[in-house]
N, C-alpha and C positions, 0 to 999 in steps of 0.2 A: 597625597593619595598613595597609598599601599599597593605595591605592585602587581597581586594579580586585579583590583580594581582597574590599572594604569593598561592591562593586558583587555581588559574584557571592554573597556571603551576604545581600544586603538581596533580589535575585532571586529567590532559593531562600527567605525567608523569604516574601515574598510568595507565590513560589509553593503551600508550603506549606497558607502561612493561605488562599488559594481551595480548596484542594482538602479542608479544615475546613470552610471555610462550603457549598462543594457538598455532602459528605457528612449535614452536619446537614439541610442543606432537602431531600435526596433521601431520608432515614431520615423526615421528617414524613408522606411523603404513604403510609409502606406499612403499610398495615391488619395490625395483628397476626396475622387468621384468616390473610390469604393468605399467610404462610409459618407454619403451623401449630400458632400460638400463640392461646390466649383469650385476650377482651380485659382480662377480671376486673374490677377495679375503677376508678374513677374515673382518668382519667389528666388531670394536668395540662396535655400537649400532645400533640397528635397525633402518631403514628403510631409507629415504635417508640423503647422504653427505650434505651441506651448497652449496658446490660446483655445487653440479649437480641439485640443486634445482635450482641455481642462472644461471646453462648453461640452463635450461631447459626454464626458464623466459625470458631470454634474459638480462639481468643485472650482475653488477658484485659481484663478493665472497663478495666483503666487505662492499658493499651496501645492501646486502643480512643480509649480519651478523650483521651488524648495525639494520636492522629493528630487527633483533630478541634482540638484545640486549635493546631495550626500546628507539634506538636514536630519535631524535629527526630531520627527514629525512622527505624530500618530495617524496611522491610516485605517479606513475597516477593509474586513475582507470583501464588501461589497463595491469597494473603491477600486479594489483589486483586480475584481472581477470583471470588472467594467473598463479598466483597463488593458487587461488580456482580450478582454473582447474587439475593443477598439484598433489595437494591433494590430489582430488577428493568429495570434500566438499557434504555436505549434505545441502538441500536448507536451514535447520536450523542454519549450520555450514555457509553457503555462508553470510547471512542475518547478522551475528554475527561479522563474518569477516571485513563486509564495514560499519556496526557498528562504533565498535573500529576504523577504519578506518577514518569513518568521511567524506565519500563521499558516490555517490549514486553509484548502482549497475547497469554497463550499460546495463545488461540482466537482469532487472528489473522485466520484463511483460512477460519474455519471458514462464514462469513458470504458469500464469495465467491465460489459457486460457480452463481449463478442466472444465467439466457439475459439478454443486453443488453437493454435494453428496448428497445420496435420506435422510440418517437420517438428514439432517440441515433442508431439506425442511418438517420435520416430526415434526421434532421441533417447525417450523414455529404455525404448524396446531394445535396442542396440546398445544399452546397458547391461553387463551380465551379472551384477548386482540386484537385490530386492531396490527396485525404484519406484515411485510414484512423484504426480503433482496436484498438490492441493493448491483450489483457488481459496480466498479472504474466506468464504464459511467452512473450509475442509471439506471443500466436494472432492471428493478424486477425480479428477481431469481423464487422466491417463496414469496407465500402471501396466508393468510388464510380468512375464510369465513367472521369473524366483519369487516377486510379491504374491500372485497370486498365490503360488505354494506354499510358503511363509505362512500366510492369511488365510490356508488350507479350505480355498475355494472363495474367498473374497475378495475383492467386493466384486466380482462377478452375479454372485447370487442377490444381489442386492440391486433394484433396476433402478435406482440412485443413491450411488456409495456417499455416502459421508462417516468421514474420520471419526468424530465425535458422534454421530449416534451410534457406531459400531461401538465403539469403548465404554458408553456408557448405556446402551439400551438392548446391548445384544451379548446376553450371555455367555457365547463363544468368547469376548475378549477376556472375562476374568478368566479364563482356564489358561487362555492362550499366551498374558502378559505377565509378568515373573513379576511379583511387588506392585499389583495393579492397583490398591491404594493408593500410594505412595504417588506411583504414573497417572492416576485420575490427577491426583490435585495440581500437578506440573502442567498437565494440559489445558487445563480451562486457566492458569496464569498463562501460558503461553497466547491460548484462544483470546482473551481479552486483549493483548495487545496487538494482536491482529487486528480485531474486528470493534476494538471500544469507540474511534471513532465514527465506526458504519451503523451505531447501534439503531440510531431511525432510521436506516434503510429496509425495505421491503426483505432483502433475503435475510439479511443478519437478524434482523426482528423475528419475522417467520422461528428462525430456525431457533433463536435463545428463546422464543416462547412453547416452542416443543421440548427443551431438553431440560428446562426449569419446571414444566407440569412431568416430564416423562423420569427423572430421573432427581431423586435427593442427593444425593452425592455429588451431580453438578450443583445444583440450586446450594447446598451448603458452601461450596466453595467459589461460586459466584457471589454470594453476596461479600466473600473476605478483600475482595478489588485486588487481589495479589497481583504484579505483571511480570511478567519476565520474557527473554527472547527467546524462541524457538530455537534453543543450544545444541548441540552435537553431543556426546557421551553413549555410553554402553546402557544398550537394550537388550533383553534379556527375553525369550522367549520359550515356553512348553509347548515343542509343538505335538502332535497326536500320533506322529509317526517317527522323528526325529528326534526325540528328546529335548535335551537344553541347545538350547542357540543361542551364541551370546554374537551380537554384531556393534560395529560403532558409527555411528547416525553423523550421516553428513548433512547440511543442509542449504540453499545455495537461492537465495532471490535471483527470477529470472531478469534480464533487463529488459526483453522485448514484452515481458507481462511483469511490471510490477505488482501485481496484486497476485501476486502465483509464485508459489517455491518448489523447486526440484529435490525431494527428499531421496537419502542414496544411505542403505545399510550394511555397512562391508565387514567382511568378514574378516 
């Protein structure tokens, strides 16, 4: 076996055996009653059997006991699922779980859809930087007073700001972005990796079927599947009063909103 071969199996066996020893200490702490089992007779250790976690899943004892043993076993995400359920996982614990796991979480978005809280958007404002936050469709969340000026009066006048219909359906941005070609096609790679796996969702659907009828220059660069990460580097702005503004793009996932980034443009 060739070394990094020798690296990528000792990985995955590690990875493995954590996601055995999470499973056994999260099956200790759950009371039989509360997923609808008596406790009946004496139990050696807290909280549930191998057995009735694996009846509870729908799978068998030793397909069960293998995962927790570190094996080396194919599971679906619906086993998964059903296992975080059984738990009763924490969405930190859920997140951790398909992790280690190694696939995505079919209730992904399902978690996503509450108001910012008011301190993140406080945060925003107590930035004296152009700031803003975009959730997973580039809604603007919140945005403080240099953005607004920057955006020379957006997205206020917009009574639902979004990123991408600004850039690509509102005239203002080609005046206002310096190489706004160039910035169209970086954005819908960045947009895609955001939102590729939201794509049947209600909002992300909605909103990629307005910006592929409303705009060619998305829809051509949508169909190239280019992805890449929302990176930092020099933005470049004409603004209508201020001339050139060249700033450099911070950009920062938050961790109490995973689905949300605090964008920050410094001078």
């Amino acid at each position: 076996m060739d070394p990094s071969s020798a690296l990528t199996e000792q990985t995955g066996s590690a990875r493995r055996k954590a996601l055995g020893d999470f499973l056994r200490r999260v099956r200790g702490r759950v009371q039989p009653e509360s997923v609808g089992l008596t406790a009946g007779g004496r139990r050696r250790t807290p909280g549930l059997r191998r057995e009735e976690v694996a009846q509870l899943c729908g799978i068998s004892v030793t397909w069960y006991t293998w995962i927790e043993q570190g094996r080396d076993v194919s599971v679906s995400t619906g086993v998964w699922a059903r296992l975080a359920s059984v738990m009763a996982l924490s969405r930190a614990e859920r997140q951790y779980l398909f992790e280690l796991a190694e696939c995505a979480d079919p209730e992904h978005g399902d978690d996503q859809v509450s108001p910012l809280p008011a301190y993140l958007a406080d945060c925003v404002h107590s930035i004296t930087a152009p700031a803003y936050i975009l959730d997973r469709c580039w809604n603007v969340l919140a945005r403080n007073q240099p953005l607004l000026r920057l955006f020379d009066g957006w997205p206020d006048r917009d009574p639902t700001p979004n990123l991408l219909r600004y850039i690509f359906m509102d005239p203002a941005a080609r005046a206002l972005v310096v190489d706004w070609e160039q910035r169209a096609s970086r954005v819908v790679a960045e947009f895609r990796a955001d939102a590729g796996v939201h794509q049947d969702e209600s909002d992300v659907h909605a909103l990629l079927s307005e910006l592929l009828q409303g705009s060619s220059v998305f829809a051509h660069w949508w169909t190239r599947h280019t992805v890449v990460d929302r990176a930092g580097g020099l933005r470049e702005f004409n603004h209508p009063a201020d001339g050139l503004l060249r700033y450099q793009q911070i950009t920062f996932r938050l961790a109490t909103r995973p689905d949300c980034k605090l964008v920050m443009l410094l001078d």
